[in-house]
NUTOR-861762 format. One line per field, with one value per atom (N, C-alpha, C): residue in one letter; atom name; y, z, x. Coordinates in nm, 4 decimals. Atoms other than C-alpha are relative to their C-alpha. Layout:
<gubas>
residu <- (A:...) .
atome <- (CA:...) .
north <- (Y:...) .
up <- (Z:...) .
east <- (X:...) .
</gubas>
This chain:
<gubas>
residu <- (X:X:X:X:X:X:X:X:X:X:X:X:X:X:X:X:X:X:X:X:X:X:X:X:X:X:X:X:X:X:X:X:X:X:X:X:X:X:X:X:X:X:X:X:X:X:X:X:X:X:X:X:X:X:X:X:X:X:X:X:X:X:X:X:X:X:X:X:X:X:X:X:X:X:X:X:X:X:X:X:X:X:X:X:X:X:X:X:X:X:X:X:X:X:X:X:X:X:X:X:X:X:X:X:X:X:X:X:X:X:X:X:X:X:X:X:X:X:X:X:X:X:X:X:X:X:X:X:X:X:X:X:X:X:X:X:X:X:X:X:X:X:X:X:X:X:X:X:X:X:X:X:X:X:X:X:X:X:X:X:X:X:X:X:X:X:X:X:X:X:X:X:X:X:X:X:X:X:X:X:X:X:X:X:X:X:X:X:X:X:X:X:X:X:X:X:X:X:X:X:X:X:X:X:X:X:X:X:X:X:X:X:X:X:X:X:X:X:X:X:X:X:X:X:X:X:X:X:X:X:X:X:X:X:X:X:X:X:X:X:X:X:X:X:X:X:X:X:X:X:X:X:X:X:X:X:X:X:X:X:X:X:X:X:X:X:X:X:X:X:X:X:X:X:X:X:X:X:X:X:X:X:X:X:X:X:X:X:X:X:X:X:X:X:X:X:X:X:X:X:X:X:X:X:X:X:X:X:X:X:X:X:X:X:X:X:X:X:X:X:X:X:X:X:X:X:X:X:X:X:X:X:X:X:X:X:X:X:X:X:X:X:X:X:X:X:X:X:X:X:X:X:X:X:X:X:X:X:X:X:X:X:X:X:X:X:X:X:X:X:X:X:X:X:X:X:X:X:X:X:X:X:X:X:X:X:X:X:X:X:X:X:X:X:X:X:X:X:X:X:X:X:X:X:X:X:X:X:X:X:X:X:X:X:X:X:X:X:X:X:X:X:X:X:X:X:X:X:X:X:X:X:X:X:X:X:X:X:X:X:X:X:X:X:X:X:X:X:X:X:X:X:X:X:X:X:X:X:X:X:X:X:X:X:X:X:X:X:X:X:X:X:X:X:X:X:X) .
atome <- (N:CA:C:N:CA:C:N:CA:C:N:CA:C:N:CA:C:N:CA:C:N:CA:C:N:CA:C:N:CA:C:N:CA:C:N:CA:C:N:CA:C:N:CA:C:N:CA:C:N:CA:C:N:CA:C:N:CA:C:N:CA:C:N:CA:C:N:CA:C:N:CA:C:N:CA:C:N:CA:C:N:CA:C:N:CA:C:N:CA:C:N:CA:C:N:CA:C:N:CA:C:N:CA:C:N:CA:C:N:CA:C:N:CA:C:N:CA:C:N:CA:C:N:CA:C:N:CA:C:N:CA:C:N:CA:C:N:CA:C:N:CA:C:N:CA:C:N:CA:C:N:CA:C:N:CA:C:N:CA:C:N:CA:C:N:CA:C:N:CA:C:N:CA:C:N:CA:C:N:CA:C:N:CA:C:N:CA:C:N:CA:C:N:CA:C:N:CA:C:N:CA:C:N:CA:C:N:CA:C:N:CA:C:N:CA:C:N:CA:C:N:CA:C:N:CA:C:N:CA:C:N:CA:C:N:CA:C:N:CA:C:N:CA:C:N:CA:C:N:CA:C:N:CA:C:N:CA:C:N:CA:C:N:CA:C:N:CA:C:N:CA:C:N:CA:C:N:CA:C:N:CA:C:N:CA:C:N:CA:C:N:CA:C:N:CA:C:N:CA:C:N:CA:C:N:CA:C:N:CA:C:N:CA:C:N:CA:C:N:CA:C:N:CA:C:N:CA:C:N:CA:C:N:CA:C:N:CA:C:N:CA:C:N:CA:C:N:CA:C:N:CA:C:N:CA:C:N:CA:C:N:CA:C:N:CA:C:N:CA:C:N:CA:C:N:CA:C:N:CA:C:N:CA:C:N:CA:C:N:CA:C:N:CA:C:N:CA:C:N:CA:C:N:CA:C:N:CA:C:N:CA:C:N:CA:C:N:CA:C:N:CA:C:N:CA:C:N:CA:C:N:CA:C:N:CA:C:N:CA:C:N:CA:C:N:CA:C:N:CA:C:N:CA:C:N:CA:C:N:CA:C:N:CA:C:N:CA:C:N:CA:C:N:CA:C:N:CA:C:N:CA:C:N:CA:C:N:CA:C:N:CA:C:N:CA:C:N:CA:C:N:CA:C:N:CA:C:N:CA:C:N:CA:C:N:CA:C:N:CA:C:N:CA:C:N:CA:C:N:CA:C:N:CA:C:N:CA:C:N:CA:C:N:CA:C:N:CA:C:N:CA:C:N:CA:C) .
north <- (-0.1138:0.6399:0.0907:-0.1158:0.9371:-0.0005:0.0354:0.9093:0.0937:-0.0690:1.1799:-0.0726:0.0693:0.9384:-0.1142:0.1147:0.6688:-0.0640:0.0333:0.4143:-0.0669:0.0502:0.3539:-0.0629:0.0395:0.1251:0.0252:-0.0182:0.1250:-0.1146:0.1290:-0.1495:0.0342:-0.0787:-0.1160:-0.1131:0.0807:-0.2941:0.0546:-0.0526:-0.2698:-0.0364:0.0114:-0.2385:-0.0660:0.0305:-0.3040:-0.1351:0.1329:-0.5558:-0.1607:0.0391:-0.7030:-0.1123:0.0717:-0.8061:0.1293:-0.0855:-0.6633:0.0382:-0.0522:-0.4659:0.0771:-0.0762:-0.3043:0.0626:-0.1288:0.0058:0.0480:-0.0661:0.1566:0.1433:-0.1722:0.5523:0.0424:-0.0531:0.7120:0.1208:-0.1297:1.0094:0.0850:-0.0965:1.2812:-0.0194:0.0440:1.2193:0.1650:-0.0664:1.5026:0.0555:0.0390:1.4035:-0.1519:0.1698:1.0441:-0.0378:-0.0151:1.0248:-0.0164:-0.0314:1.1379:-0.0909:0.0560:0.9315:0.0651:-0.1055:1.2394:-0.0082:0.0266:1.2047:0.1110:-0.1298:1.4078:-0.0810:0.1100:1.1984:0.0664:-0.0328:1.2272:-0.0167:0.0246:1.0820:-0.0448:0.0391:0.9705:-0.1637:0.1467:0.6696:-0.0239:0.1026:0.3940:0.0115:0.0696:0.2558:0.0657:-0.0373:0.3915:0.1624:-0.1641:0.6483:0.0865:-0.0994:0.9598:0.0662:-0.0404:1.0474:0.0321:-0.0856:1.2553:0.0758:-0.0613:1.3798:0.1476:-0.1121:1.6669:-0.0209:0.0259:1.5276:-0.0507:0.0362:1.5227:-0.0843:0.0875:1.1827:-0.0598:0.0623:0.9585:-0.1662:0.1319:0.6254:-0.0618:0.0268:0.4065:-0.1415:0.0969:0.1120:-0.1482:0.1524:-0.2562:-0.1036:0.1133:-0.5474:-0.1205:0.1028:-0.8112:0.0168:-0.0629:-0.5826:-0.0113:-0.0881:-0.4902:0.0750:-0.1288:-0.1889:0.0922:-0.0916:0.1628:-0.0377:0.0220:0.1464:0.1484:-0.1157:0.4605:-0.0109:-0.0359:0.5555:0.0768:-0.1156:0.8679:0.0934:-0.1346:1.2200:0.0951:-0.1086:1.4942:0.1166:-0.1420:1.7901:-0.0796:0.0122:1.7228:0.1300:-0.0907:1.9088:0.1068:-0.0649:2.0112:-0.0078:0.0530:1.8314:-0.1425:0.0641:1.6072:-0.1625:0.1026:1.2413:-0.0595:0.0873:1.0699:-0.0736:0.1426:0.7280:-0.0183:0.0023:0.7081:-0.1646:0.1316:0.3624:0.0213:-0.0024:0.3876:-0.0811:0.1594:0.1691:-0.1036:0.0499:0.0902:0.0261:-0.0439:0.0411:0.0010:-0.0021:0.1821:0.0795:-0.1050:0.3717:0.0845:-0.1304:0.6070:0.1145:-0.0417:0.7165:0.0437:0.0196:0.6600:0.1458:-0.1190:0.9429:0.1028:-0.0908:1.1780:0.0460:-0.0513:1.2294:0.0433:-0.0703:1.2487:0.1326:-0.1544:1.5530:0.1038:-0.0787:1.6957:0.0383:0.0381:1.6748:0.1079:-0.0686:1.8042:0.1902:-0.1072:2.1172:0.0922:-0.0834:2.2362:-0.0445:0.0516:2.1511:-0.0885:0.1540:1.8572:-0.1312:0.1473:1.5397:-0.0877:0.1425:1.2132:-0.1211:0.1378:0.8436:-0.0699:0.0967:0.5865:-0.1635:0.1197:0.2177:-0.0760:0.0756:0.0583:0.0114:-0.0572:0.1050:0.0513:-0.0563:0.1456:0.0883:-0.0478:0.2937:0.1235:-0.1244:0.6092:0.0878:-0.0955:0.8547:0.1492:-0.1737:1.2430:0.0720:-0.1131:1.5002:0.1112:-0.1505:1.7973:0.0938:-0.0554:2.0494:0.0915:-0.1061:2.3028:0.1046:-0.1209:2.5581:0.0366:-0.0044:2.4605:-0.0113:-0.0225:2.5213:-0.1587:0.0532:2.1533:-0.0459:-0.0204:2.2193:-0.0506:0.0248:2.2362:-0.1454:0.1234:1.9200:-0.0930:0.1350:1.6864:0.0752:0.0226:1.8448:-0.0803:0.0433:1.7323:-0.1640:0.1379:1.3800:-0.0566:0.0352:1.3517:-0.0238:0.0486:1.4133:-0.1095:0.1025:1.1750:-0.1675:0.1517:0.9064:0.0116:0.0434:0.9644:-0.0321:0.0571:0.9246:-0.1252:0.1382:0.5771:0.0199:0.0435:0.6709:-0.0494:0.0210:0.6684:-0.0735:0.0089:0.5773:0.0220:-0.0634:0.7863:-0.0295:0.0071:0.7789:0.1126:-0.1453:1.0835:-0.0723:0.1338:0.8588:0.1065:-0.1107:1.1894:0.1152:-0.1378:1.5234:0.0523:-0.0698:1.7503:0.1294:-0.0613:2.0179:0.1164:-0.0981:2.3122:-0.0295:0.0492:2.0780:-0.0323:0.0487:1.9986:0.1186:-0.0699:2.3665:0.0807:-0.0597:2.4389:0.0040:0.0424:2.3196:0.0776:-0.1374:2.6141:0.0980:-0.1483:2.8712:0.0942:-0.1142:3.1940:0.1032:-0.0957:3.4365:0.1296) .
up <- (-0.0748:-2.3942:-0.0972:0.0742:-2.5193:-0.0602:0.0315:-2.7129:0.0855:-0.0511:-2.4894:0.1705:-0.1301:-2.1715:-0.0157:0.0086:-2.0650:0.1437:-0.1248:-1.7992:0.0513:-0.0492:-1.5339:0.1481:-0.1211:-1.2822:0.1046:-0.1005:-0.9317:0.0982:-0.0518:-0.7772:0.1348:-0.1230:-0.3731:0.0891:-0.0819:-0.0419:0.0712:-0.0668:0.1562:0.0857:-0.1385:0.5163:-0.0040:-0.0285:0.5112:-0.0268:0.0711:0.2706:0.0790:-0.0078:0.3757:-0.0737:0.0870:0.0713:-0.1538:0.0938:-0.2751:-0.1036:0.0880:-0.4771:-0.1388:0.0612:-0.7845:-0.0550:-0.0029:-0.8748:-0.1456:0.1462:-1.2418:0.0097:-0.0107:-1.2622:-0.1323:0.0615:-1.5737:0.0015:-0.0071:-1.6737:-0.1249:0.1336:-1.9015:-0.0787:0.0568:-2.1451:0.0086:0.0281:-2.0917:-0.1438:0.1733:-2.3057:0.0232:0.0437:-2.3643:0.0224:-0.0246:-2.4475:0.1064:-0.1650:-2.1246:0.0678:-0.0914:-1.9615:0.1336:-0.0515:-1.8270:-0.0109:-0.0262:-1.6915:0.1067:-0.1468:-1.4655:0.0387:-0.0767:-1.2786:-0.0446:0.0734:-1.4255:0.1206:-0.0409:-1.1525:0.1469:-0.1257:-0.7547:0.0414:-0.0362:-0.6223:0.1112:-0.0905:-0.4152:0.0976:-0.0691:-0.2585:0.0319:0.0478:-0.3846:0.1398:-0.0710:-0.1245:-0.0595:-0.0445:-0.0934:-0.1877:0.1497:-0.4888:-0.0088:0.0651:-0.6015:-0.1560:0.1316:-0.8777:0.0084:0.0376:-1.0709:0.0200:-0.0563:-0.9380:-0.1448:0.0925:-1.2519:0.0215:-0.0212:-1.2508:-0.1124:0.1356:-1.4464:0.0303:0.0484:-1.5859:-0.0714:0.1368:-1.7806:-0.0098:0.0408:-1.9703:0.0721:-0.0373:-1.8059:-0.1102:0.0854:-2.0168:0.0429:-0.1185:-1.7472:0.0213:-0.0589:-1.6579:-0.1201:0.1540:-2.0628:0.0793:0.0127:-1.9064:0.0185:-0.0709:-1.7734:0.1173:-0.1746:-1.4262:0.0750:-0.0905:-1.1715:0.0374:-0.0710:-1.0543:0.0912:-0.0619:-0.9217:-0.0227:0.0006:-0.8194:-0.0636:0.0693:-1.0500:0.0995:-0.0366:-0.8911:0.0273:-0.1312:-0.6265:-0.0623:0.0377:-0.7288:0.1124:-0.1102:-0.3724:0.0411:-0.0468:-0.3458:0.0991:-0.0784:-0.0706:0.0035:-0.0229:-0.0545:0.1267:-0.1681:0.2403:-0.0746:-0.0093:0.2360:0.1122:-0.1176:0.4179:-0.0621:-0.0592:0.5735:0.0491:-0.0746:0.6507:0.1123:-0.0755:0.9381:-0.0273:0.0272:0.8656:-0.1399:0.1847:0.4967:-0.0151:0.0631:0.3338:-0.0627:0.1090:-0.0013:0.0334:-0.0376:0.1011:0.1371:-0.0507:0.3977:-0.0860:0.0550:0.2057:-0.1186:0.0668:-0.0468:0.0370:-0.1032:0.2365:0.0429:-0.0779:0.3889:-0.1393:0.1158:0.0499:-0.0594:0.0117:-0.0438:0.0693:-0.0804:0.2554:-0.0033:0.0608:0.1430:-0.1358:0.1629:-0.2200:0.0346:0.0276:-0.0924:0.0990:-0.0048:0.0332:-0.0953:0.0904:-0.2620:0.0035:0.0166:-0.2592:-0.0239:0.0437:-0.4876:0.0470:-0.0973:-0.3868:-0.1687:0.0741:-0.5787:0.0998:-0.1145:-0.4360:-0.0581:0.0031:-0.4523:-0.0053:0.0030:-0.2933:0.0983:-0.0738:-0.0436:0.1712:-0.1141:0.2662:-0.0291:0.0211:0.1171:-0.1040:0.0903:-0.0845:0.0449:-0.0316:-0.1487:-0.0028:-0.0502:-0.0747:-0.0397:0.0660:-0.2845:0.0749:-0.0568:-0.0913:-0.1131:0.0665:-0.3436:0.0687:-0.0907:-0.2945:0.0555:-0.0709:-0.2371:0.1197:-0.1146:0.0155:0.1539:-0.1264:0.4190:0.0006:-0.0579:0.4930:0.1892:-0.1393:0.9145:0.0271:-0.0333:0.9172:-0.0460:0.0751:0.7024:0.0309:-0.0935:0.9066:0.1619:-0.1178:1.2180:-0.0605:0.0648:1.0379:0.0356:0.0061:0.9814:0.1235:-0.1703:1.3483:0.0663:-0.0470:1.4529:-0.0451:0.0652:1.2210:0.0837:-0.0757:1.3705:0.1031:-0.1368:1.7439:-0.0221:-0.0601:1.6709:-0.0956:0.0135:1.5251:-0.1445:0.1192:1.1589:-0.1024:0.0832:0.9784:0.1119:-0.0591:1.0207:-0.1224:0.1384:0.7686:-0.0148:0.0086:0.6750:-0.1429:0.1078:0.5030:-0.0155:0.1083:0.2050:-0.0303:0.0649:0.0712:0.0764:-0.0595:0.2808:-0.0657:0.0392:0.0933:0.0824:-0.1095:0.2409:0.0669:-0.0183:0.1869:0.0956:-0.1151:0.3994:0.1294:-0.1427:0.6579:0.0584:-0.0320:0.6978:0.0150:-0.0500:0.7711:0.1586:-0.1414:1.1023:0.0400:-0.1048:1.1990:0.0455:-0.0802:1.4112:-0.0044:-0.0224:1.3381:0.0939:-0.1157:1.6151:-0.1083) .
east <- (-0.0523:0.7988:0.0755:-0.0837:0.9480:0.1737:-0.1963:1.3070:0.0976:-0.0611:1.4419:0.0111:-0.0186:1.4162:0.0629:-0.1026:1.6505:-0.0667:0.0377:1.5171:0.1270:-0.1094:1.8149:-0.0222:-0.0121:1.8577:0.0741:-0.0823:1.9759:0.0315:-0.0130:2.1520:-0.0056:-0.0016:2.1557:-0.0337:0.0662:2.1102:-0.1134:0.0816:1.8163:0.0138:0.0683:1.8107:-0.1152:0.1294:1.4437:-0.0462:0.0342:1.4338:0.0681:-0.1370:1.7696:0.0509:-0.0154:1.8528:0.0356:-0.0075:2.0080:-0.0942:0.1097:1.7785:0.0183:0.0022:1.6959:-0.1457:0.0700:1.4968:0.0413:-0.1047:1.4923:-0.1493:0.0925:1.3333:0.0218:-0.0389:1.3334:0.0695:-0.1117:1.5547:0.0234:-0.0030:1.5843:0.1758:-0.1096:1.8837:0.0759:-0.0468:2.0961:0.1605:-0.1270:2.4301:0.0057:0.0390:2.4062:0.1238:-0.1088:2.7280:0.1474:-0.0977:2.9067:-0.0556:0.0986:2.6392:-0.0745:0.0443:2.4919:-0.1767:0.1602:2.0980:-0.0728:0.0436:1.8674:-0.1311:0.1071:1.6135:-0.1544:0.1308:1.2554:-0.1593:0.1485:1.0374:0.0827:-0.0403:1.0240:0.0789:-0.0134:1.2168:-0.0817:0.0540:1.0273:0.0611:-0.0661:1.3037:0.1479:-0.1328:1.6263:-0.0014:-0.0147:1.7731:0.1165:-0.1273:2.0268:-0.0199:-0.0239:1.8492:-0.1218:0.1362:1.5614:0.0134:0.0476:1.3916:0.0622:-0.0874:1.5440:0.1719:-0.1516:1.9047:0.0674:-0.0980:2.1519:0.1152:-0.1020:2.3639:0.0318:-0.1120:2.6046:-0.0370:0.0441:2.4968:0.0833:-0.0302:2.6424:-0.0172:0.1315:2.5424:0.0966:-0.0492:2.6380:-0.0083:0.0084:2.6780:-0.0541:0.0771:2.6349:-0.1606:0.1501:2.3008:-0.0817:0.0955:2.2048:-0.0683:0.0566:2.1073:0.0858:-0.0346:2.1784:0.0488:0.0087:2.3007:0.0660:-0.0252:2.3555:0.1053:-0.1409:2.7134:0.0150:0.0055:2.7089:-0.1430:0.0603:2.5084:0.1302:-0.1304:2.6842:-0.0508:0.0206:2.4419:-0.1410:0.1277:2.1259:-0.0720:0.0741:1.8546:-0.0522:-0.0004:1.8095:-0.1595:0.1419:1.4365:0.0506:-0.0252:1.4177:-0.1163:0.1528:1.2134:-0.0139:0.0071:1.0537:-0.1085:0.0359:0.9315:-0.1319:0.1364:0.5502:-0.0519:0.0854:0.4152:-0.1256:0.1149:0.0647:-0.0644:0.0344:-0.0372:-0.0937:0.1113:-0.3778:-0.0100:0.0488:-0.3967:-0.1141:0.1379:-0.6852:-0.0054:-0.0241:-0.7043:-0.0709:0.0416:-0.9302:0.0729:-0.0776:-0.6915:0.1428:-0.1625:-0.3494:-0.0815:0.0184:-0.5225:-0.0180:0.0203:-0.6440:0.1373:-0.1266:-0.2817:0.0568:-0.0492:-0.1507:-0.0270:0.0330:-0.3768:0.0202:-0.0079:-0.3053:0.1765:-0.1404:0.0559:0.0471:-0.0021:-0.0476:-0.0395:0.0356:-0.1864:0.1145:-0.1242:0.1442:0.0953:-0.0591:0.2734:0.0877:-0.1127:0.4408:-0.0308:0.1031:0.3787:0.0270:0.0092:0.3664:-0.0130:0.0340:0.3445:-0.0683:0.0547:0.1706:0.0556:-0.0254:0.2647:-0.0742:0.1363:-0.0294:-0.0674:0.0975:-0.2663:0.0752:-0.0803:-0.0085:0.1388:-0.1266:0.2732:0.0484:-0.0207:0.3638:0.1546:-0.0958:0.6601:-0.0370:-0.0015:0.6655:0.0777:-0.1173:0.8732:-0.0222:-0.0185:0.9490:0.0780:-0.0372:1.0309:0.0938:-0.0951:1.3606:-0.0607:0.0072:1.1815:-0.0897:0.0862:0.9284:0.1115:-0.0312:0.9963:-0.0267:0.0343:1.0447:-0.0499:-0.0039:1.0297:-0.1862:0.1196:0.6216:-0.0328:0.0394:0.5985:0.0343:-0.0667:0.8562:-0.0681:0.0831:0.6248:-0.1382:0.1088:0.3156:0.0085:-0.0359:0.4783:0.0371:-0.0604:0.5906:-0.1625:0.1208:0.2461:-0.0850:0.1203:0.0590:0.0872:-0.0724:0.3564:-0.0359:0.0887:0.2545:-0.0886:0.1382:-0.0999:-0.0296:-0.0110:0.0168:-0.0624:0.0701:-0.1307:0.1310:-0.0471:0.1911:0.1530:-0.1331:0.5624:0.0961:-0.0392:0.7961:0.1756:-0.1256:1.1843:0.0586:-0.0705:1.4085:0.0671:-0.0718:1.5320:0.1094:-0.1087:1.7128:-0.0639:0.0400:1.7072:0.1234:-0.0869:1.8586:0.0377:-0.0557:2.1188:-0.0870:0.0701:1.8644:-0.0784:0.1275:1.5771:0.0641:-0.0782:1.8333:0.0011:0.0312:1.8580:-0.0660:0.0978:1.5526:-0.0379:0.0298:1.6104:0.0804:-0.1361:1.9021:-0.1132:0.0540:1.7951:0.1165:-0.0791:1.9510:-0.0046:0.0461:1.9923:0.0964) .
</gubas>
């Protein structure tokens, strides 16, 4: 990997799991130093943190690694967490493209499961209707890991 990336973990409980977890994402080294980072790629698991989000690391001894402390500055991209019901890679890629062509990337995990970057500057409103519909008609079942403040207000109505 590139010398300008630092891979950092994230310690955390999971609801889902219900059990303590860890998660490591790479990260662009901003000042090393300070223990200043900016998130490089999507979390799985890890919530309330997205890509582009500038945070503070610093190194554990117990861990020998990096480990996550804080958000310094939210990049203001939002992730959601998609369950597919019926796994099947040729589906789990279909919703995804349909995903990609309002711009917004995705990872995949494995044949039922993938994450969803909503970028700042997209309207998330059509895209959590999108995801509502695909959950009534039982294809998916989704969770806003990180909604950032901008995607939250997409839902005000201004008069």
């Amino acid at each position: 990997m590139m010398s300008n990336l630092a891979k950092i973990a994230f310690l955390f409980y999971s609801d889902i799991f219900e059990e303590n977890m860890v998660e490591t994402m790479w990260a662009e080294i901003i000042d090393e130093q300070q223990g200043v980072y900016k998130l490089d790629n999507i979390s799985f698991y890890a919530t309330l943190v997205a890509c582009g989000d500038v945070i503070k690391a610093e190194y554990d001894k117990n861990e020998e690694r990096l480990i996550y402390k804080e958000t310094i500055k939210a990049s203001g991209n939002s992730v959601i967490q998609v369950l597919v019901l019926e796994p099947h890679f040729a589906r789990i890629e279909e919703i995804r493209r349909m995903f990609k062509l309002q711009e917004c990337t995705s990872e995949r995990a494995n044949d039922s499961y993938f994450v969803l970057e909503i970028p700042f500057e997209i309207n998330y409103k059509p895209i959590q209707h999108q995801l509502y519909g695909l959950e009534e008609e039982e294809v998916l079942v989704f969770a806003e890991a990180c909604l950032s403040v901008k995607h939250n207000q997409d839902f005000v109505i201004l008069n």
